[in-house]
N, C-alpha and C positions, 0 to 999 in steps of 0.2 A: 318211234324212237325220238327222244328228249335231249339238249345240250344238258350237262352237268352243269354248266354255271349259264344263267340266263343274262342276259343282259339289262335286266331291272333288277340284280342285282348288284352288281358291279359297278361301286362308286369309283371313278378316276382320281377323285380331289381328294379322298380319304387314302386309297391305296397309296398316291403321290407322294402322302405327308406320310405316312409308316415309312417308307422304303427310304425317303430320304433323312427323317429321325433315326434310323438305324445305319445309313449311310455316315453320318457325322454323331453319334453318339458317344463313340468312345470319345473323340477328341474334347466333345461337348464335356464331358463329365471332367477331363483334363483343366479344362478350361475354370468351368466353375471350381473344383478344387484350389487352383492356386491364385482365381479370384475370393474365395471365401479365406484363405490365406494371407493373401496381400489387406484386406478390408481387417481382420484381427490382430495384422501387426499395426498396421496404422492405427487401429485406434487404441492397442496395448501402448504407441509411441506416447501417446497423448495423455493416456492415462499416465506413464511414468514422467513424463516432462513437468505435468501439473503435480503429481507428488513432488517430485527433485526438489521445485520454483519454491513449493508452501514448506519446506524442511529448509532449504537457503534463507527464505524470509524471515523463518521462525529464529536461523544461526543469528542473520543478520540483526535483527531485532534485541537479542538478549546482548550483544557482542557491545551494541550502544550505551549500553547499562553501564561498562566500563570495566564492572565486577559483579557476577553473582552474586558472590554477598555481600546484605544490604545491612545498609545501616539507618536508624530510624530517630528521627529529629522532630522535641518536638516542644513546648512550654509548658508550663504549669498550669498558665491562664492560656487557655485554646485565641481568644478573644485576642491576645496581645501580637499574634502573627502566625505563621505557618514557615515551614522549613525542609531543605533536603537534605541528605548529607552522602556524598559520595564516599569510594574505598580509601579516599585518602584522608577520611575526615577522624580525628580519634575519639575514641567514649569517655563519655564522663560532662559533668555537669559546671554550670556555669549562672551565675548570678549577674541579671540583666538589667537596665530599671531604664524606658522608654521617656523620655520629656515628653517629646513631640512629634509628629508625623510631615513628612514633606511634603508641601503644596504646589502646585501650580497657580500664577498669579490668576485672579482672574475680577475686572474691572467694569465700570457700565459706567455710558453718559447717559440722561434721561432726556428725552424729546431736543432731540438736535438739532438746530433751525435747518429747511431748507433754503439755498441759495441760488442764483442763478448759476450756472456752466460756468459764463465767462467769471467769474468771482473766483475761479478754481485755479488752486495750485498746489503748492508742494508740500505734503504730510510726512515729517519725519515719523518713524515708529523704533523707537531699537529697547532692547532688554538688559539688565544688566551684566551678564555676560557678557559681552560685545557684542553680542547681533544687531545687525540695524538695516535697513531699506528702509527708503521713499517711495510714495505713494503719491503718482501722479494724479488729482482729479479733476483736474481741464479735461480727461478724456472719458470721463466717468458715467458721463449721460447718457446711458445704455438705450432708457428707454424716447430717448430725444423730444423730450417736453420742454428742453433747454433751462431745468433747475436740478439741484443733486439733492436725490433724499440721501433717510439712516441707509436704505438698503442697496442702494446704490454706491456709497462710501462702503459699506461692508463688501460688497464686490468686488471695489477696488481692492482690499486692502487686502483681502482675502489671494488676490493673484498676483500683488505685489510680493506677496509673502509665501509663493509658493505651494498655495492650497493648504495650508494649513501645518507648513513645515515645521516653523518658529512663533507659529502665531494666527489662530482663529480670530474671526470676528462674525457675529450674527446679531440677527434686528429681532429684540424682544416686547412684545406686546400685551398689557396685563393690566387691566384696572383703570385701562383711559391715560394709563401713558405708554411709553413707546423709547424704548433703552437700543443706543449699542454696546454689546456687549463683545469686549474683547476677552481672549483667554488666553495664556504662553502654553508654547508647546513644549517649555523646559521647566522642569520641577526645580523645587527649591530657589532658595532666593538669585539666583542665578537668572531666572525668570521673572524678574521684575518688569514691569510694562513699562516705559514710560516714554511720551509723544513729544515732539519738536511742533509747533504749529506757527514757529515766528514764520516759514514762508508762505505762511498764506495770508490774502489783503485782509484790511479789513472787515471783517464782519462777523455777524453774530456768531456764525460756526468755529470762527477763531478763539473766538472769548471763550465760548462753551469748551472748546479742545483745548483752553490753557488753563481751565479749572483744573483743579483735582476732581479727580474721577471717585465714582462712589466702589470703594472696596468689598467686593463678594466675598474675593478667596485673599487672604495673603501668600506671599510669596516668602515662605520661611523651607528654612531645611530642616532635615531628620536630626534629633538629637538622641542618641543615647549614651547611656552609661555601661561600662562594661564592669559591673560589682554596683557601689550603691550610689545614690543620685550627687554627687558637687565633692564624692571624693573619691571615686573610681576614674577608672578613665574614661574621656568624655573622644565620642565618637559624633563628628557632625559632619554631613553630605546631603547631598541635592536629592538622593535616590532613598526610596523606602527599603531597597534590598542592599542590606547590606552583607561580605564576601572580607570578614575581618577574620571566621576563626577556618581552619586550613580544611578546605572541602566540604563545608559547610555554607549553603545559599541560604539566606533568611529575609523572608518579605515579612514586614510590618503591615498590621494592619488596623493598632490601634492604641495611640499613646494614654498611659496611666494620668491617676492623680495626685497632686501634689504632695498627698500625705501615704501614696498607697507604698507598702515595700514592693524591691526587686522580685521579679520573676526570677524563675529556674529557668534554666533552658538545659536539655538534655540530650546528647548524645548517646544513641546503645544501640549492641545490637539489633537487628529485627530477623528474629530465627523465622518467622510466617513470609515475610518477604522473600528471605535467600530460599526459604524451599518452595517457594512457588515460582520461581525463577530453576530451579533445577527442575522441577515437574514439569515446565514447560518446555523445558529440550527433551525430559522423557516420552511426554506426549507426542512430540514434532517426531522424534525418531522411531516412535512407535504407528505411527500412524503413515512414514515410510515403507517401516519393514512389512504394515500390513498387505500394502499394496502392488512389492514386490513378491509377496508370499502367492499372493492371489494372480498374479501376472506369470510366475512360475511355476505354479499348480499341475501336476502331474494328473491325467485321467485315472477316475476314479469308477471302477466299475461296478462298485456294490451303489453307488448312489448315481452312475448314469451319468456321468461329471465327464465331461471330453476335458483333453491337455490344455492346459492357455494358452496365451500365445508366445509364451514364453519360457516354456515347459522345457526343450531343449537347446535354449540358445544359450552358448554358452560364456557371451557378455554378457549377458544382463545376471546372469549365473558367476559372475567375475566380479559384476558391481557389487551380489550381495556378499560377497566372500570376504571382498575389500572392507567395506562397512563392518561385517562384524570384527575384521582382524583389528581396523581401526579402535572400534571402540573398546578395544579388549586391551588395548599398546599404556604402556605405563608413562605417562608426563609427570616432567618436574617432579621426581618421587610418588606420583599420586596415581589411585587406579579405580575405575568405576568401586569397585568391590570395598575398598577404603573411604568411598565418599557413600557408601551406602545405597548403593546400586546392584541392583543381581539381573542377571539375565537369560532366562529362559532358553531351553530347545530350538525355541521357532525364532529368538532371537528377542524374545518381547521384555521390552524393561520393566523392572518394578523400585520405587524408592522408598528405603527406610528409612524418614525423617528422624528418625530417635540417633542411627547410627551415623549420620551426616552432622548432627550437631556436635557429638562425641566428638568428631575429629575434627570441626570446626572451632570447639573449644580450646584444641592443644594447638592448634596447624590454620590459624584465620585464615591463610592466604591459600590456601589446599584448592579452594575450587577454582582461582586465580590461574595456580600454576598449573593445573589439568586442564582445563576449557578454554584458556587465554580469550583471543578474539579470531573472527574469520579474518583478520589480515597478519596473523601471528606464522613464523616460521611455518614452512610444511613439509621441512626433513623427522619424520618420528627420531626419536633417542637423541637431536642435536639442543634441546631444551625450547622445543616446541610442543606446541599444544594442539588437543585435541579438535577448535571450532578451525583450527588454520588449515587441517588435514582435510575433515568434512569437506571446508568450503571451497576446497581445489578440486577436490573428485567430485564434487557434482558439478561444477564448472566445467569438466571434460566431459561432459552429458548432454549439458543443459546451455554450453555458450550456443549463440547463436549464429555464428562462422565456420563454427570447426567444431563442436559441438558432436559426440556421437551420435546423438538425436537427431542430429543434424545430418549428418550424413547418411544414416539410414532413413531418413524420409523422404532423403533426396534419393535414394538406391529404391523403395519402394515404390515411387513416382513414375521411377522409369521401369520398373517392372507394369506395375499398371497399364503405363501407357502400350506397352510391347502387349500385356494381354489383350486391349481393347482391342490393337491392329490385329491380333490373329483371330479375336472375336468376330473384326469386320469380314476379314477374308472366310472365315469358314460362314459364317451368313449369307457371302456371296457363294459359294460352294453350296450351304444347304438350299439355297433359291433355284439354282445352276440345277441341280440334282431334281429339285420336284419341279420344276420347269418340264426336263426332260422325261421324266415318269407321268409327269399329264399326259402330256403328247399319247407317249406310248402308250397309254390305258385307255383313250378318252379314244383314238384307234380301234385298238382294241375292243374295247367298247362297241364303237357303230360295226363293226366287224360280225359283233357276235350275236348283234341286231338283227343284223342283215341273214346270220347260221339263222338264229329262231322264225327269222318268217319263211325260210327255205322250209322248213322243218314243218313248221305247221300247216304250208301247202302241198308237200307231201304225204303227209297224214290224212287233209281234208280228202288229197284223189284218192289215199288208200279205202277209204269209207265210203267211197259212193258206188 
């Protein structure tokens, strides 16, 4: 007669680990549930925060513009400047004729004597505008050979002047001679150079600084005409951009000739600007709606599709309800559907450029009054707009204080934290557990050892 379980069969360390995987398994499966839970909402958070942040950037971004629709400015001769023109700039044309372009002065002495240190003293420099400083050069021997070169004096003059506030200087070298070359840092004749050198003693670098300087650049201002050259009106300033006609910026960048006629300059709509200015808060909003489409996704069983993580919550199911009620809400007389806007089942935009211009031709200011800016009222029907509503409700998402986002990541965290601790306790539990099933098997075990050699010396006297 035979034990039914032999003792070289009967592993203790394998029986230990069953008994106590089933001893903590339910809990186990608890556990990993509403850690694969917590790990899907936190990164659904993230996913919706970085949507929220790129659709605010996107508000913010157009809101700068001032106004959707754009207006497009521009010359006849591309050559004679470039231009912007904001909402308040009006259309229509205008007859320009450029003299001249504004300069900065800019001056050269050629091969400056060097002098000793002590010979050194005080360099007026001042511009025609009023600016002026002194230039100490008794301190000027940087590299203490006890004489002052060109580049040495351009040092001085250079941090007298504040690095190049009102006035550069640098040491130019070409052909076996050896120039300082001063430059103003104010356009137009306003920027005129010119040097004081009676405080310094005699000597040669005095004489050379009371010459006249050899002229690179002159120091003249912008002249234009506004119609045709010596009988329109004459427009002169320091600055190449000129800010004469109403929301219109105009940089110059190349004055005509003597005999050439007036430029056009043109204000007009630009229907390709304003709609690619609206296409772009289409895209921005649709590339939102995409992401809470796909964050609220219900399981889908014909394609094996689990819920998201956000399938049945019912804020995030509140934001998008918001949003679409939003973008549906009527501003300033105006309404997506009137600026040529339609919107889909799943909330997805599409724009008809054809039907957008139609009612920008009767109603210029249409997209004005629907969109405003993200800091425009945010009561709907009190003659607020659209980007003001937006950029407050995602702001209850996305601040970073008080933030919904905010606060459930911070409610997620401590959910976490609480599963790890009951992770660590039932660990110590599942240890606790096959600790105690060794024991008792690994017993058990030498136990049933000790039955089989009874057994088989039993056996052995039954046979002899």
């Amino acid at each position: 007669m035979t034990s039914s379980i032999s003792a070289s069969t009967l592993d203790p360390a394998t029986t230990a680990q069953q008994l106590a995987t089933a001893y903590t398994q339910q809990t186990q499966s608890l556990l990993d549930t509403q850690t694969q839970a917590a790990q899907a909402t936190t990164t659904g958070l993230t996913q919706l925060k970085s949507a929220l942040d790129t659709f605010s950037s996107a508000l913010a971004g157009l809101s700068t513009k001032k106004s959707l629709s754009q207006l497009g400015a521009s010359f006849s001769n591309s050559a004679i400047g470039t231009a912007t023109a904001s909402a308040g700039a009006l259309p229509g044309s205008y007859q320009m004729y450029v003299q001249q372009l504004a300069t900065k002065n800019q001056v050269a002495f050629q091969d400056l004597p060097a002098i000793p240190v002590s010979a050194g003293g005080s360099l007026g420099v001042s511009l025609a505008n009023g600016t002026n400083f002194n230039v100490d050069l008794s301190s000027a021997d940087t590299d203490g050979d006890g004489t002052l070169s060109q580049t040495e004096i351009a040092r001085a003059i250079n941090q007298a002047s504040g690095n190049g506030g009102s006035l550069t200087a640098m040491v130019v070298s070409s052909g076996g001679t050896t120039q300082l070359m001063l430059s103003s840092g104010v356009s137009g004749a306003g920027g005129a150079i010119s040097l004081d050198a009676s405080s310094l003693p005699a000597s040669g670098l005095k004489t050379a600084l009371s010459a006249a300087p050899n002229q690179l650049v002159a120091a003249q201002d912008a002249i234009v005409w506004m119609g045709a050259k010596d009988t329109g009106v004459k427009i002169q300033q320091g600055s190449n951009t000129l800010n004469v006609i109403d929301g219109v910026s105009i940089n110059l960048t190349q004055a005509q000739g003597p005999s050439d006629a007036p430029v056009t300059f043109t204000v007009a709509k630009d229907d390709s600007g304003t709609q690619a200015n609206v296409q772009k808060f289409v895209d921005a909003f649709n590339a939102l709606q995409k992401t809470l489409n796909t964050l609220t996704a219900n399981a889908d069983p014909k394609n094996n599709t689990a819920a998201a993580a956000f399938a049945s919550d019912s804020g995030v199911q509140s934001l998008k309800d918001r949003l679409a009620s939003m973008v549906r809400n009527t501003y300033g007389g105006q309404s997506l559907r009137t600026l040529g806007i339609s919107i889909d089942r799943d909330g997805v935009m599409t724009l008809d450029a054809t039907k957008l211009n139609a009612t920008l031709a009767t109603k210029p200011a249409a997209l004005d009054d629907f969109f405003g800016s993200t800091g425009s009222s945010v009561t709907a029907g009190t003659g607020s707009a659209l980007f003001g509503d937006l950029s407050k409700l995602a702001d209850q998402w996305t601040n970073s204080a008080s933030g919904q986002i905010k606060q459930r990541q911070d409610s997620v965290q401590t959910m976490q934290k609480s599963i790890s601790d009951r992770q660590t306790r039932l660990d110590d539990q599942y240890n606790a557990a096959y600790a105690r099933y060794l024991t008792q098997f690994t017993a058990l075990q030498q136990l049933q050892s000790q039955l089989d050699q009874t057994t088989s010396m039993l056996a052995a006297l039954g046979t002899s």
